[in-house]
C-alpha positions in Angstrom: 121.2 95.7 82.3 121.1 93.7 85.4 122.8 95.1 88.4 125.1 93.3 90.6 123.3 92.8 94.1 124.8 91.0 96.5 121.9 88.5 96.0 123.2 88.0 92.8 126.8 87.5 93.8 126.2 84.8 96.4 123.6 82.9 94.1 126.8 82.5 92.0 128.7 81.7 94.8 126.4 78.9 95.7 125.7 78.1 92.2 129.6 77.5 91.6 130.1 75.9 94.8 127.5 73.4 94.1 128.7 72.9 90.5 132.0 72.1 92.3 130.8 70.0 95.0 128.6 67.8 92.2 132.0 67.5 89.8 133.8 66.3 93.2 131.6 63.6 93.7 131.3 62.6 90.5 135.6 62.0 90.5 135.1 60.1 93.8 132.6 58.0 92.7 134.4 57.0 89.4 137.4 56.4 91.6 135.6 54.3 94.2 134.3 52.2 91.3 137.4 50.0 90.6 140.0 49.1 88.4 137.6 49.2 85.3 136.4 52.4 85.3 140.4 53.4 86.0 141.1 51.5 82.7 139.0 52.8 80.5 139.3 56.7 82.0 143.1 55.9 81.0 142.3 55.2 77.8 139.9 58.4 77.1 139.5 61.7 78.6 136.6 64.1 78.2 136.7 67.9 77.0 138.1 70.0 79.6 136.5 73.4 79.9 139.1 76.0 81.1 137.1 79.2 79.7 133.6 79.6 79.3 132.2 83.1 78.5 128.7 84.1 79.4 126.1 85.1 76.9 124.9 88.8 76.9 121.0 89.4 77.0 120.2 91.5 73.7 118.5 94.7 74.5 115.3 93.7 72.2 115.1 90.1 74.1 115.1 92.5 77.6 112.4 94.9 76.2 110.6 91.5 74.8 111.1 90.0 78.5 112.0 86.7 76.6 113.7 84.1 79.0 114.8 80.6 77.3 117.2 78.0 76.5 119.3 78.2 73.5 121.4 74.7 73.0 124.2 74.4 70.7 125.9 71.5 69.6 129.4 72.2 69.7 132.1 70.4 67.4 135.5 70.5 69.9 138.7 70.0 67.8 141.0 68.3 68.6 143.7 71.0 67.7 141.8 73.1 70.1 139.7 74.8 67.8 135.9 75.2 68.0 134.3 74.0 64.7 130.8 74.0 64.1 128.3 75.2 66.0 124.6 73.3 65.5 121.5 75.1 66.9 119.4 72.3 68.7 117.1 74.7 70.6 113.3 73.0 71.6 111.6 73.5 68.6 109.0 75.6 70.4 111.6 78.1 71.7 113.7 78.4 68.6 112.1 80.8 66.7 111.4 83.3 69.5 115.2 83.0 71.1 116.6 83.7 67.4 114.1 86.6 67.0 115.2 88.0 70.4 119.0 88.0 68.9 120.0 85.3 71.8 121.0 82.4 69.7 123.3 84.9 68.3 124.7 85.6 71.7 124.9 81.9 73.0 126.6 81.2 69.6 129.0 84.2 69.7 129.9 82.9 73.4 130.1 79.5 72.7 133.2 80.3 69.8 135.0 82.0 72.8 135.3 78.6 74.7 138.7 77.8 75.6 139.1 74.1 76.7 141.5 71.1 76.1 140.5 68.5 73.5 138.8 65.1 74.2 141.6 62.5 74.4 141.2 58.7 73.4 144.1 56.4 74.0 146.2 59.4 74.8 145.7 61.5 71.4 143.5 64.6 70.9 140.4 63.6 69.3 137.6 65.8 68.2 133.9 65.6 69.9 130.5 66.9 69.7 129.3 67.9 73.1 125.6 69.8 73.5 126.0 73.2 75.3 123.0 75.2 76.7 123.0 79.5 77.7 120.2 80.0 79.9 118.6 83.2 79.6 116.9 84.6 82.9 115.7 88.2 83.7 115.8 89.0 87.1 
């Protein structure tokens, strides 16, 4: 298991500050934009996150030192529900990330999201948004 370092804590920090500062902009800019991009953000809204868990490292991908991607494509209901999850990992890491256990893990995670469904002309509506775990040893 990792331990928790101070290192570790403020690359978070910044990591989550950045994240933040990035969505920010990203608001402002549509805002700035003008009365078209207002329009059509009425008319539909993206998934909101509230909750995403964190994968856990598998004890045979630590031993293995694997490090990777796993992607997921991930069917957001609109009742709230996760629905199915799609393994879209790079063909070349696949096989070593699911051998490792960590497609598992990113799966596992990824049916703990919490989040508020997609909305288009004011109704719930279900999407299919990509999600990626990034698996680093440090």
């Amino acid at each position: 298991m990792s331990k928790t370092t101070p290192t570790n804590v403020l690359a978070n920090c910044i990591w989550a500050c950045s994240f933040t500062l990035l969505c920010s902009l990203g608001i402002s800019a549509q805002a700035a934009s003008g009365n078209k991009s207002e329009e059509k953000s009425q008319k539909s809204e993206t998934v909101k996150i509230k909750k995403r868990p964190n994968a856990s490292y598998t004890i045979e991908g630590r031993k293995a030192g694997v490090e990777g991607r796993v992607r997921l494509k991930v069917t957001f209901k609109s009742n709230g529900d996760i629905g199915d999850l799609v393994d879209v990992t790079r063909k070349e890491d696949k096989e070593r990330m699911a051998q490792a256990g960590l497609t598992q893990q990113a799966i596992d995670a990824a049916r703990k999201i919490e989040f508020e469904p997609a909305k288009r002309e004011g109704k719930p509506t279900t999407v299919v948004k990509q999600v990626e775990y990034v698996f680093t040893l440090y």
